[in-house]
Each structure stands twice: as structure tokens, then as C-alpha cells.
N, C-alpha and C positions, 0 to 999 in steps of 0.2 A: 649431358650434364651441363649445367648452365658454370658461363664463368666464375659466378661468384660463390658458387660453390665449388669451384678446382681447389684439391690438396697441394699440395708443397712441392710434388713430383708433377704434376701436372703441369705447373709453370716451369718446373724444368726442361720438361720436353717442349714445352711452347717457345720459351726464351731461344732453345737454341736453336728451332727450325729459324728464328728469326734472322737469328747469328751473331748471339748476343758472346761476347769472350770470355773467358772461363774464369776470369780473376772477377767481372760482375756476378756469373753466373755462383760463384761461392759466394760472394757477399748474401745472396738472393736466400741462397740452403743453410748460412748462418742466421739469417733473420728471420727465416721460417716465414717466407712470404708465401700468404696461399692468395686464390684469386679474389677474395671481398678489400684483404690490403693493398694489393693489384691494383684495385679499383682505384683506390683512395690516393694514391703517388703522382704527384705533377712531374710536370720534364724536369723543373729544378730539382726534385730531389734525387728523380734517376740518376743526374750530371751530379749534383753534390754528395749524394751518399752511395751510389752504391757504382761510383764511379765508370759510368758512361759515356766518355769525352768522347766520342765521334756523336758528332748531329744528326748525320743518317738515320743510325741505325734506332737512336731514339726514337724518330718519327717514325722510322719501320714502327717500330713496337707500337707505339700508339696510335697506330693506324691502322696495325691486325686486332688489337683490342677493340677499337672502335666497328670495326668489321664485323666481328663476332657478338660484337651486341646486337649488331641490325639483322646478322641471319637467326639470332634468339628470338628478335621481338618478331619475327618472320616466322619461323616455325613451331615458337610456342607462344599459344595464347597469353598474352600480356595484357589481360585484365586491367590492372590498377595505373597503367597509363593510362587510359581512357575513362576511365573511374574518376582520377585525380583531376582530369579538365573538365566534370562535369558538376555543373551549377547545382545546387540545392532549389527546389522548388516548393514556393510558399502552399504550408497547408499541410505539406508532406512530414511525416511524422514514421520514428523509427525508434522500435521500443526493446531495450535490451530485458531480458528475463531467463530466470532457469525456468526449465521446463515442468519443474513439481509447484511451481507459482502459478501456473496457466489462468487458475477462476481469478486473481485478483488482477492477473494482465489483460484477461476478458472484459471484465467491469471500466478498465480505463479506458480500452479500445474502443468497446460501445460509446461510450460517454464521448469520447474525441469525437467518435463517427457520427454524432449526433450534433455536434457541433460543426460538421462540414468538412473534415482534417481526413485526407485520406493515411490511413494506418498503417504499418511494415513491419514485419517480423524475420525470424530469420527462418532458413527454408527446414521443410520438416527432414530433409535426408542431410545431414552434416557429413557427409563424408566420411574418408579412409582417413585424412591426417587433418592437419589443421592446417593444411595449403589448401585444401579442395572447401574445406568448410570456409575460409575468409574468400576466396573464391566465388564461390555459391553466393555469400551475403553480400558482399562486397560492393557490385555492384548496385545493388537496391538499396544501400545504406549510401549512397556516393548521389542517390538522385533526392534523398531526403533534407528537409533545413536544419529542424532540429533530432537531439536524441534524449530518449526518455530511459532512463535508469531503476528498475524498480531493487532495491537494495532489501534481501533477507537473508537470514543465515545461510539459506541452500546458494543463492547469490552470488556471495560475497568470495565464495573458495569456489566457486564454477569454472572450468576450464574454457566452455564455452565463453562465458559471459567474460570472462578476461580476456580473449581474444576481437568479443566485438567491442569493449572499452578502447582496449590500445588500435584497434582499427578507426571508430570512431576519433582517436584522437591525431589518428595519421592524417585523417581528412580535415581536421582543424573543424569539428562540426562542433556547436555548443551543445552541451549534456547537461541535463536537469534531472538530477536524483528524487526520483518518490521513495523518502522517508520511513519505512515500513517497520523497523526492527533495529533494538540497540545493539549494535554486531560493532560497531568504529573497533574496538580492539580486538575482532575477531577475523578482519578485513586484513587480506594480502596489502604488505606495507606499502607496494607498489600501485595497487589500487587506492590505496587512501592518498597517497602522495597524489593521484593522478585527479583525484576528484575533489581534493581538501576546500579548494577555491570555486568550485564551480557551485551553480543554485543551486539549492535543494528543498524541495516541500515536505514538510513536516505533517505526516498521513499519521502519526500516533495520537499528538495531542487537540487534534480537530477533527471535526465527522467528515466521513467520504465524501458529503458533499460540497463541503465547506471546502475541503483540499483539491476537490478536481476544480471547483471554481479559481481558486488560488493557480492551480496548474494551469486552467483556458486562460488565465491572466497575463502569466509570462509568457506563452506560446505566441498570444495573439491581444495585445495591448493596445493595438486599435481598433481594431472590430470592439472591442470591450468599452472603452473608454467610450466610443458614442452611445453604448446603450444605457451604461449604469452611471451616477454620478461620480463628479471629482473624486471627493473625502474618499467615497467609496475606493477606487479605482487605487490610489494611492496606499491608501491602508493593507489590501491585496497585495501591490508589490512590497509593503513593508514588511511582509511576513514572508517572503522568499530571504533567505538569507544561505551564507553557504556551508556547505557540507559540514566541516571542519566546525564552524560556530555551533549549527545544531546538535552535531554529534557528544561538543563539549559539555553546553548546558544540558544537556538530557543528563549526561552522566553525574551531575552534582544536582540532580534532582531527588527528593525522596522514591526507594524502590517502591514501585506499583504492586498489587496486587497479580501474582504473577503463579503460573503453576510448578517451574522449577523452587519458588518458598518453599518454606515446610508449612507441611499440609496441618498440623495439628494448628496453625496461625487464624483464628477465628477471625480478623477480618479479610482473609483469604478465602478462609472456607465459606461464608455470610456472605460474597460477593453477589449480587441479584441487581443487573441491568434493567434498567425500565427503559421501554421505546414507546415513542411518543411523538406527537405531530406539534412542534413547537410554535408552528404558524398558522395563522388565518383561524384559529381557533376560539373560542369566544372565550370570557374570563371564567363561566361555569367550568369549562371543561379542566383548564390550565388549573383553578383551586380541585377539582377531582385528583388531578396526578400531584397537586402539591399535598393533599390531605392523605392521601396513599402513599407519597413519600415519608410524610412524618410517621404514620402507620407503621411503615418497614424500620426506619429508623430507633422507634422505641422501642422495636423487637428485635434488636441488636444484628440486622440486617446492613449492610453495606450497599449502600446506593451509588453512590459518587455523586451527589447533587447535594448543594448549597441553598440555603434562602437566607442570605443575610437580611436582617430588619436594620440597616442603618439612618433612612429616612425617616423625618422626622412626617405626621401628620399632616403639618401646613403644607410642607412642601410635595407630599402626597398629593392633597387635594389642587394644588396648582398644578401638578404633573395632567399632562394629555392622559398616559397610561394608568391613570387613577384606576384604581378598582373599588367600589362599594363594600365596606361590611358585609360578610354573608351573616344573614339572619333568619335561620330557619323556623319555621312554625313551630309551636309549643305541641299543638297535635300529632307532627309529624316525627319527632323526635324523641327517643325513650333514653331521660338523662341515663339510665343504666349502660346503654350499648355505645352512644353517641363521646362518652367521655372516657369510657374504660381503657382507650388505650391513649390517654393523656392530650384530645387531641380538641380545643376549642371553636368553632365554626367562628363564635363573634365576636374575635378578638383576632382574623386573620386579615389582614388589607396589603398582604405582600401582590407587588403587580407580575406579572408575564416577565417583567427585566430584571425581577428580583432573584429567578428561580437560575442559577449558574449548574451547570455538568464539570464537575471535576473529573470527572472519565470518561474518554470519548468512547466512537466505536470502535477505535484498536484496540479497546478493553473486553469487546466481547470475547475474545478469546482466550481469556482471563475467567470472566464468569460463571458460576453455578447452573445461574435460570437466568433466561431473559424474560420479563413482564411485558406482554404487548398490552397499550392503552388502547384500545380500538374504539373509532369512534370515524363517521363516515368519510373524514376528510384523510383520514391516514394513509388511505390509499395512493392521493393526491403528493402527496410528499414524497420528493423523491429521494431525500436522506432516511425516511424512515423503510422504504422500500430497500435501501442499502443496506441496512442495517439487519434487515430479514435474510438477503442474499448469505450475509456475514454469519448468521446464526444460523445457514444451512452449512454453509463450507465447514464451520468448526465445530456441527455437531452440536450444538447446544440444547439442552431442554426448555421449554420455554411452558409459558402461562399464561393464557388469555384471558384479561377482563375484559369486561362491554361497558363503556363509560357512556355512549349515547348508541341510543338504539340505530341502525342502519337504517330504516326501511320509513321511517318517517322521512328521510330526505330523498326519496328518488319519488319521482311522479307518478310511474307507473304502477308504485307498491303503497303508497298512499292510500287506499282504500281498499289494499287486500291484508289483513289483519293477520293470517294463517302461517303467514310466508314464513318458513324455521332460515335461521340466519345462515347454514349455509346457498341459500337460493336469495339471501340477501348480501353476504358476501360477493357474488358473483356479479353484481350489475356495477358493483364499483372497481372492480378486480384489476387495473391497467392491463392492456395487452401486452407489454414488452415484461410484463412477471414472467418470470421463467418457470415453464412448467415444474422441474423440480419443487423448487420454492412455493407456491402454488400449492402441491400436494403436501407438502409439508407442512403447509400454515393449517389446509384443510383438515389433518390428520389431526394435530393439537387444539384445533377449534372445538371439534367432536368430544373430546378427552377431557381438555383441560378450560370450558370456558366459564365464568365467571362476570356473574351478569350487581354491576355496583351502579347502576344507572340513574338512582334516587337516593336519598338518604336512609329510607327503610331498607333498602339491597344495600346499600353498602354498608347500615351495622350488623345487617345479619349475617352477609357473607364473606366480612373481612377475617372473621376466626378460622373458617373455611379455607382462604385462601392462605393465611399463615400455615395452618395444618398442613395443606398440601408441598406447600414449602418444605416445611420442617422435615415431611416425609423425602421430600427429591432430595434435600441435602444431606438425610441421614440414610437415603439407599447408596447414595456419592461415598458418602465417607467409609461406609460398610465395601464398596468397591475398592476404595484406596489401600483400606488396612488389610484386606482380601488381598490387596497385589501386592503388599509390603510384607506379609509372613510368606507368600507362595515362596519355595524351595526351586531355584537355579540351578538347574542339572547343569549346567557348566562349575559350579562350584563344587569341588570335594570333599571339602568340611562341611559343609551344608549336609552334602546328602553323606557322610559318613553319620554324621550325629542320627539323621533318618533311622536308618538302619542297623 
């Protein structure tokens, strides 16, 4: 038994092999001193309080004390002295997580390890108690610089993960919270007091990729700063702020579209996420997903995106990002289809800056349908790649349009006309897709695609792809009210009424 755990009888029998007198030795069994208060008592307070006037015998005692620390650190492994003299080493990264988080603590890790950061976790056998499990981690969290916190409801009340916080905080390591879930008042008070002050990135209201960039930013601030510019650079860390400030403003935000609502809330139910390649993309393609936004929009569909028109025309036209009137052929255009869902081709001149996401991709897991916009550079994007991982984890049903054909942009398929798009799919597909994922886009390709590549595809097949809607939402909701009348064998009145 180590000292600092001896009971009250324990120091009893210690005290007196020492040869302590029995008028200290009561003072000792009224104060109920066991060995961690032991620890904590200098010579003055031996001599002041618990009245030890020979000087001997004090030093005795603090010197069998002293003894017995050095045959402890001697016969049992004493870890976290050697833990605690050891340096943090740049690059090295140490990611606290509960275990039912694993795919979104995957995604971060990739992403680090791709950036150069070797990664740490804690070991897959945790132990008998929670000595063997800080043990186990201990030392690997003691050779890392910083620690990475992903915060969700399984998280927040972890036993685990509160063990490696206050370990983490024993080592004086800095902790940067990923932002994942409004939990602040679901949070052990002690973990909120521990973290109130420390950074934290805000992974709800920015896309995955926007927030692990924000994350390489605070990690690693000079590697960064020589690649991308100032403004840049700066703007990045102005959006780290701490825990405590994030968790406040989230909460005096308007409630999102969320699945604990009530489900009868039609812009709950209407939620349908569109994904899309926001870059490198030409202005045709960006007016497709904005003309399919408003599409979804006047069919009482919930998108989360914005196109304010606050610019005036002049200063359109002076803008870099100008975009030209679209002005379709008279031929090509059947005023019947082209207008029926309120929607004017030449009267739109919003640019690429105009189109804002009021819902990020922490909202897919919020959503109905996700919309993929497929078009050959989608691939290329590695936030829109994110965003598919996301809508494999949480299960979503999604709907593929074809906003430009594939196979005109690869070389090899340029002059083979036959090629059915999944074998056009595949030449753009990045290797680090995850097979899951992968099959999963494959599957919904086959099923659900949706080919708006012209203006004549896109008014014929926009009614098509509402219906299909309307159908996914209304087999959803035929689910929901299905699981809201099913009968609770755990309840008694339920199934007395049954019967």
C-alpha cells in the first residue's frame, strides 16, 4: 500500500515504531490524520500543532517518510514522474474522444496526418481501474504538445474522457475544443469550469473543411502564415475564441432545424441540404445550384442558403466577380416549363459571393435528403468529399443531379460517347474516398440520378425531382407517425388499453 493511501491506523502503527509519545500520538487519532495529510505537514506544524518538541524525533519521522517514498518509487512503477519531466514535441498531437465518436475522430486524424502532425489516442485496452487506464495513456499524452477535445453529448459525461481532461490538465498541456454539439449545460460542471477559457473551434456553424483549416491554424501558425496570406491568416485565428464565449452565443441563437423538434414543424420536416462544389467552378454551373435553390425554395423546401440582391448594377458591373445576365435562346426555352416555378433566367446577375449557407454541414444530420450537385470538379473538393463522409455516418438519403456531364472533361473519355456515368464516375473518384462511401454514392447514383444539364433537362426534370422528394419526405414522415403510435411494452396503460 503506498503512503498516501494509509488509513488513520496505519499512521498509527507507523508513528509509534518511530517513537512518537502518546500525548502526539492522540492529537494524530483526533485529527484523523491519514497518509496524503501525512504528506502535506511541515516540521513547523508537527512542533506547533500536534505538539512534538523534541527535534529528534521529528527528523526521525521525516526521514522514515522520506524513506518510504524512495522504496515506493523503487518498487512500484512511478509513471508520472517521468511523464511530468517530459518535453512535448512539436507536431505531436493527442486527441481526447469517447469511443462511440470514433468516424468523426477518424476524419480529424486523417486530416492532421496529412498535414505532417503525428496523431495519439488513448490505448484500445483501458484497464481494471482508472489508475491502469491514466497509466496506459499517460505517458503518450506527456510526449504530445498539444490536446485536441472533440466535445459531444456521449463526450461530455465520459468517464474516460474526464479522466484524460484532468490528466491533460495535470501536465499543463494546452486543450483546443472541436466544437461539435450544444451539450455546455449538459457538461460535468467541472469539466466546463476546466475548459471555459481554453480555444475552441466552432465545427457546427462552418463546414468540415473550413474548421479543420481554422484547427491547422492554431496548431501550427507558422507553417500557415508562410503559405497563405496576412488578412487571411489572421481572420483564422479570429475565429478561435473560447469555449465559454462559443457555447454562450450558440445558446441565444435561434433553435436550428433539429430532430429532437417536433416533427409535425414543416421547416423541420422540408429540411433538404444541397452539396456542392463552391470553388473553381464556372458561373454556369454556380447559376444551376442557385436556379435549383430557388426551385426548392418556392416549393416550400428548406435549403439553408441565402442570395441576397443588395448590389446595386454599377457596382456589379465594376466588381471583378461580375457575372453576365443569363439569356437563354427563345428556341431553347418553353415559356410554359421555364417559368412555372416562378423562376426568371434574365433578370438573375447574383455573383458566386452572393450565394451565403445559412446551414452548415453539422446540419446534415439534421436533414431529410441531401442534394448532390455533381459536376466533374466535385470530386476535387475536399469539403464536398466531407460532407458525403457525413451523409454516410448519419444515414441520410440523398439525390443525385448531373449539372455537367463527367466525361467531357477527362481525356481519355472524350471521344468515347457510350461511357454510362458510372464508369465516368470512377476516373474522377479520389483514392482516399472511403470505400464505404464510395459504394454508397454508387448505390444512389444508379437509383436516384437526375440528369438537369441544359435548360430543356432541367424543366423537364425538375417536377421529377420534386416528386421524388415529396415521395422521400412523405415515406419519412409515414416512418415517424408509424413510431409515434407503436405501443411500449414497457408501458401498462398503453398495452392495458390494447387488450
Amino acid at each position: 500500500k503506498q503512503l498516501c493511501s494509509w488509513t488513520a491506523k496505519d499512521i498509527q502503527s507507523f508513528i509509534t515504531r518511530v517513537g512518537v509519545q502518546q500525548s502526539s500520538r492522540d492529537i494524530f487519532v483526533e485529527k484523523q490524520i491519514d497518509g496524503y495529510l501525512l504528506l502535506a505537514c511541515t516540521e513547523n506544524e508537527l512542533k506547533d500543532y500536534f505538539q512534538m518538541n523534541n527535534r529528534k524525533i521529528r527528523q526521525i519521522l521525516i526521514e522514515n517518510v522520506i524513506q518510504t517514498i524512495h522504496r515506493e518509487r523503487q518498487t512500484i512503477p512511478q509513471w508520472h514522474y517521468e511523464a511530468k519531466k517530459t518535453k512535448g514535441k512539436t507536431d505531436y498531437v493527442y486527441i481526447i474522444y469517447d469511443p462511440e465518436d470514433h468516424s468523426i475522430a477518424n476524419d480529424v486524424s486523417n486530416f492532421l496526418k496529412d498535414k505532417k502532425f503525428r496523431v495519439f489516442t488513448h490505448n484500445t485496452r483501458y484497464g481494471k481501474n482508472k489508475y491502469e487506464f491514466v497509466a496506459l495513456n499517460g505517458p503518450v499524452m506527456a510526449r504530445t504538445k498539444d490536446v485536441i477535445f472533440l466535445l459531444t453529448a456521449k463526450s461530455c459525461r465520459s468517464t474516460f474522457t474526464f479522466h484524460e481532461l484532468t490528466l491533460a490538465e495535470w501536465f499543463e498541456k494546452p486543450i483546443v475544443t472541436i466544437y461539435l454539439e450544444h451539450v455546455w449545460t449538459n457538461m460535468r460542471s467541472s469539466i466546463r469550469a476546466l475548459l471555459a477559457d481554453y480555444p475552441s473551434v466552432d465545427f457546427i456553424h462552418q463546414s468540415m473543411h473550413e474548421s479543420l483549416t481554422i484547427l491547422h491554424a492554431y496548431l501550427r501558425p507558422q507553417m500557415l502564415s508562410s503559405e497563405e496570406p496576412d488578412d487571411y491568416v489572421q481572420k483564422l485565428k479570429q475565429t478561435i475564441r473560447p469555449l465559454a464565449s462559443i457555447a454562450t452565443y450558440n445558446s441565444n441563437l435561434k433553435p436550428k432545424p433539429s430532430c429532437s423538434t417536433n416533427e409535425n414543424d414543416s421547416a423541420n420536416h422540408r429540411f433538404v441540404y444541397l452539396s456542392y462544389s463552391k470553388t473553381s467552378e464556372k458561373w454556369n454551373v454556380i447559376h444551376a445550384v442557385e436556379r435549383l435553390m430557388f426551385v426548392l425554395e418556392a416549393n416550400h423546401f428548406h435549403t439553408g442558403i441565402t442570395t441576397p440582391n443588395t448590389i446595386s448594377n454599377t457596382d456589379r458591373e465594376s466588381d471583378l466577380l461580375h457575372l453576365p445576365k443569363i439569356l437563354s435562346k427563345p428556341s431553347s426555352v418553353n415559356p410554359n416549363d421555364s417559368y412555372i416555378h416562378g423562376f426568371n433566367p434574365s433578370s438573375v446577375t447574383t455573383t458566386t459571393a452572393d450565394i451565403r449557407r445559412v446551414m452548415g454541414p453539422g446540419d446534415i444530420r439534421h436533414c431529410r435528403v441531401m442534394i448532390v450537385c455533381l459536376t466533374p470538379k466535385y470530386f476535387r473538393n475536399e469539403h464536398c468529399l466531407n460532407e458525403l463522409r457525413l451523409c454516410e455516418i448519419y444515414q441520410k438519403p440523398i439525390l443525385v443531379v448531373l449539372l455537367r456531364h463527367m466525361k467531357y472533361y477527362h481525356a481519355n473519355n472524350i471521344s468515347n460517347t457510350n461511357v454510362n456515368l458510372d464508369e465516368q464516375i470512377n476516373t474522377f473518384i479520389p483514392s482516399k474516398l472511403p470505400m464505404t462511401t464510395l459504394n454508397f454514392l454508387r448505390k444512389n447514383i444508379r437509383s436516384s440520378c437526375i440528369d438537369l444539364t441544359t435548360n430543356e433537362l432541367f424543366s423537364r426534370n425538375v417536377p421529377i425531382l420534386l416528386r421524388r422528394l415529396e415521395a422521400m419526405l412523405g415515406k419519412h414522415r409515414n416512418q415517424v407517425d408509424g413510431t409515434s403510435h407503436s405501443v411500449n411494452p414497457n408501458n401498462f396503460s398503453q398495452a392495458s388499453e390494447v387488450f
